[in-house]
C-alpha positions in Angstrom: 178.7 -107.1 -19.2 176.9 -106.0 -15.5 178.2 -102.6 -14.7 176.3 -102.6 -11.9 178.6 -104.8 -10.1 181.5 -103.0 -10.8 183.2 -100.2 -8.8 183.2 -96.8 -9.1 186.8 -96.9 -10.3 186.0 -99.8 -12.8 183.6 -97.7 -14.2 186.0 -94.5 -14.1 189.0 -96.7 -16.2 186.5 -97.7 -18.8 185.1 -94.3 -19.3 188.7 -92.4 -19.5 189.8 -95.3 -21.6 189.6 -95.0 -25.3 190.3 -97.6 -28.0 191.8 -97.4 -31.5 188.0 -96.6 -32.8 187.5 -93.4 -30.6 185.4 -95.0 -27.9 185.6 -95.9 -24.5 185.5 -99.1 -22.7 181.5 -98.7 -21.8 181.0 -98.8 -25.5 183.5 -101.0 -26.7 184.1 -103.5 -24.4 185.8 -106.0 -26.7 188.2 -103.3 -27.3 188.9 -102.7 -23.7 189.0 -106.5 -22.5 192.1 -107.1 -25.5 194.1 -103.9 -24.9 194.2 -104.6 -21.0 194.4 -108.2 -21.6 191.3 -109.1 -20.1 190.5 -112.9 -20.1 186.7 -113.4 -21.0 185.0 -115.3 -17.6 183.0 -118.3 -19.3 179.9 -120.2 -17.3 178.6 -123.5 -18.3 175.0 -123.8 -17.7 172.5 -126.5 -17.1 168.5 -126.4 -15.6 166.7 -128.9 -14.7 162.9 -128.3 -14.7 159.4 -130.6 -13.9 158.1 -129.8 -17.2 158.9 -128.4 -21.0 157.0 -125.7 -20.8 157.8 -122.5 -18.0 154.1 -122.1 -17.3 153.4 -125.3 -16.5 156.8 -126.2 -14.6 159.5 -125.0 -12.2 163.1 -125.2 -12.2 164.3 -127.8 -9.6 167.9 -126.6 -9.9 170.6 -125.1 -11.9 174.9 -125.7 -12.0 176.9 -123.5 -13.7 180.4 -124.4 -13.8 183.5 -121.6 -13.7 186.0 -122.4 -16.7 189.0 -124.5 -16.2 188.1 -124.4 -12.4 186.6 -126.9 -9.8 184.0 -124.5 -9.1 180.4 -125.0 -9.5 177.5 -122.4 -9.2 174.5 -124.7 -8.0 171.1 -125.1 -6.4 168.3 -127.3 -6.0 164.9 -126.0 -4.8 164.2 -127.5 -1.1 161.4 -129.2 0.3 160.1 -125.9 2.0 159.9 -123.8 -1.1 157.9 -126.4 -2.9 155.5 -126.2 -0.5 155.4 -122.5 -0.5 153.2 -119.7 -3.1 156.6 -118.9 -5.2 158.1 -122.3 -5.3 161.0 -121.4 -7.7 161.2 -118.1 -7.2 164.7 -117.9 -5.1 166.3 -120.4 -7.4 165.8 -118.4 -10.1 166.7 -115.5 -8.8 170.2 -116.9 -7.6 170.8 -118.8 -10.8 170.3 -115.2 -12.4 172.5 -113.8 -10.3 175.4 -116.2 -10.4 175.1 -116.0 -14.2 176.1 -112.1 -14.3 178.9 -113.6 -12.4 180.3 -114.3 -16.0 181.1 -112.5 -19.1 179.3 -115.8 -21.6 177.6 -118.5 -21.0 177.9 -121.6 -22.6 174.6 -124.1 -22.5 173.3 -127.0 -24.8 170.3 -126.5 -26.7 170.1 -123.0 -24.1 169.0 -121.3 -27.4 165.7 -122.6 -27.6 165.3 -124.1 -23.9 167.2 -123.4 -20.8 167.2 -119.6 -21.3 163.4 -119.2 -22.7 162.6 -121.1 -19.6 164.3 -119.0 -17.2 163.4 -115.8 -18.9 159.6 -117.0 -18.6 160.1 -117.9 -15.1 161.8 -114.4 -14.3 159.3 -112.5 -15.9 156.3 -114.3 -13.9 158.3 -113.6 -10.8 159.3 -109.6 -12.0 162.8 -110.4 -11.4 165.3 -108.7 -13.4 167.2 -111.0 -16.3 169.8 -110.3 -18.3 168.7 -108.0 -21.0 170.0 -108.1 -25.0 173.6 -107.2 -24.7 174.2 -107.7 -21.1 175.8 -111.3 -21.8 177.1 -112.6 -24.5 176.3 -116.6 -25.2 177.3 -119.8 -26.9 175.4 -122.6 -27.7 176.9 -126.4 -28.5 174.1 -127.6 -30.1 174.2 -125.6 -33.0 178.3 -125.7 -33.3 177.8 -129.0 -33.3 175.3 -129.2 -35.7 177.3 -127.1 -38.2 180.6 -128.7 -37.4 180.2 -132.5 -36.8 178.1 -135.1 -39.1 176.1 -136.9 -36.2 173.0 -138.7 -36.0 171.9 -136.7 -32.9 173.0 -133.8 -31.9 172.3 -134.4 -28.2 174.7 -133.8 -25.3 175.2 -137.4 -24.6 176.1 -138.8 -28.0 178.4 -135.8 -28.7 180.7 -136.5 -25.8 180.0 -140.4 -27.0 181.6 -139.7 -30.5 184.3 -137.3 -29.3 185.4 -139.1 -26.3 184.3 -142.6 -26.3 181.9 -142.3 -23.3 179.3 -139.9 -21.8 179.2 -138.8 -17.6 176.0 -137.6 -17.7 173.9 -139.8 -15.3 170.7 -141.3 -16.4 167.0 -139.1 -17.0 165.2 -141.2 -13.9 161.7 -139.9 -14.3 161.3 -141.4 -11.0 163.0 -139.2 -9.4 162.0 -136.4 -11.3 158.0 -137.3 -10.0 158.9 -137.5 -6.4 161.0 -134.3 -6.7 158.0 -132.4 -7.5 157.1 -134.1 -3.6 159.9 -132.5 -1.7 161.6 -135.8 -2.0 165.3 -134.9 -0.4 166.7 -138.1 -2.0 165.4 -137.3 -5.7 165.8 -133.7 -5.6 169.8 -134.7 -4.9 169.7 -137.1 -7.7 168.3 -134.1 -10.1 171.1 -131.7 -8.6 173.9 -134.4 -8.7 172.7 -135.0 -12.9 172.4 -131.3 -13.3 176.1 -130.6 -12.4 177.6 -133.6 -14.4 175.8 -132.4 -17.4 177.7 -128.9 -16.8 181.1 -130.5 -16.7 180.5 -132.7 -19.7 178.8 -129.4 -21.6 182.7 -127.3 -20.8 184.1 -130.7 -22.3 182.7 -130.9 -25.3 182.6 -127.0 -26.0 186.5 -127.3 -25.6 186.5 -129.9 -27.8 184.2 -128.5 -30.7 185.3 -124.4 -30.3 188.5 -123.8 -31.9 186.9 -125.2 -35.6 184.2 -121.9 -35.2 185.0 -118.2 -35.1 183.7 -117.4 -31.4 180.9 -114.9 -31.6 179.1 -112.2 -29.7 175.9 -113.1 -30.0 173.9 -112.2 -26.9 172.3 -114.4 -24.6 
């Protein structure tokens, strides 16, 4: 939860609230969100990056896509910025922003990838990410892994198995060489796959989330 971007008399409700556990709504959120009937705001998120590692690459862009909307958070890092001494630096700082647009986020694999990498990238930059508590997150990897019996738990064959086909677009490493040139052409293909991997990651978390208990496990 950002309080920062709330209004004074945001704040003001949640501190003069007080749930059926004696606390207000700063300190039990949860509490406050089902008593005013608060709908939880859920972002799916993708990166794409040049390398595995966040000291050796950059993220070329990021979609995050709003919940049962049409709405898409992206970027992809231009031509100029690759060329300049911070190269990422404004793509991660609005993907960070954007993300404290939502109460969870939802990512595939984010566990052990796409939220290490931006958190690296972040801190190399001293920009401010979310912090333990701030946002609450849900991985699909690991509901898959405990829910379904694949042979690969990968984003791809999950929507393969549950819906009989996959939208994401094909891993060109073609383009994702050039992009690394300021190639406008590649860096829209890596944007373009970026954002159809964060529609098929909402479909198959609506697929796989009503056989777990949802948690609040922070991001």
């Amino acid at each position: 939860m950002n309080y920062n971007q709330m209004t004074k008399k945001q704040l003001l409700e949640r501190l003069n609230f007080k749930c059926k556990h004696g606390h207000n709504g700063i300190a039990h959120p949860n509490c406050y969100k089902t008593e005013k009937h608060i709908k939880e705001k859920i972002g799916f998120l993708d990166i794409e990056t040049s390398n595995l590692k966040a000291n050796f690459g950059i993220v070329y862009s990021y979609s995050i896509k709003v919940e049962n909307s049409e709405k898409i958070y992206h970027r992809v890092i231009t031509p100029q910025e690759l060329k300049s001494k911070t190269m990422d630096k404004k793509v991660v700082s609005d993907c960070i922003k954007d993300m404290r647009k939502f109460d969870r986020i939802i990512t595939h694999y984010g566990t052990k990838f796409d939220l290490p990498f931006l958190r690296t990238r972040a801190i190399i930059y001293n920009l401010k990410f979310p912090v333990y508590g701030e946002l609450k997150h849900t991985d699909t990897y690991y509901l898959a892994k405990r829910l379904l019996c694949l042979h690969s738990n990968r984003q791809n064959i999950i929507a393969e198995s549950l819906f009989g086909e996959t939208i994401k677009t094909r891993l060109d490493n073609h383009h994702w060489v050039k992009g690394l040139q300021g190639n406008k052409k590649s860096l829209k293909y890596i944007l373009n796959h970026n954002i159809a991997d964060a529609i098929e990651l909402e479909r198959n978390y609506h697929k796989l989330v009503g056989y777990s208990k949802q948690t609040n496990r922070s991001l």
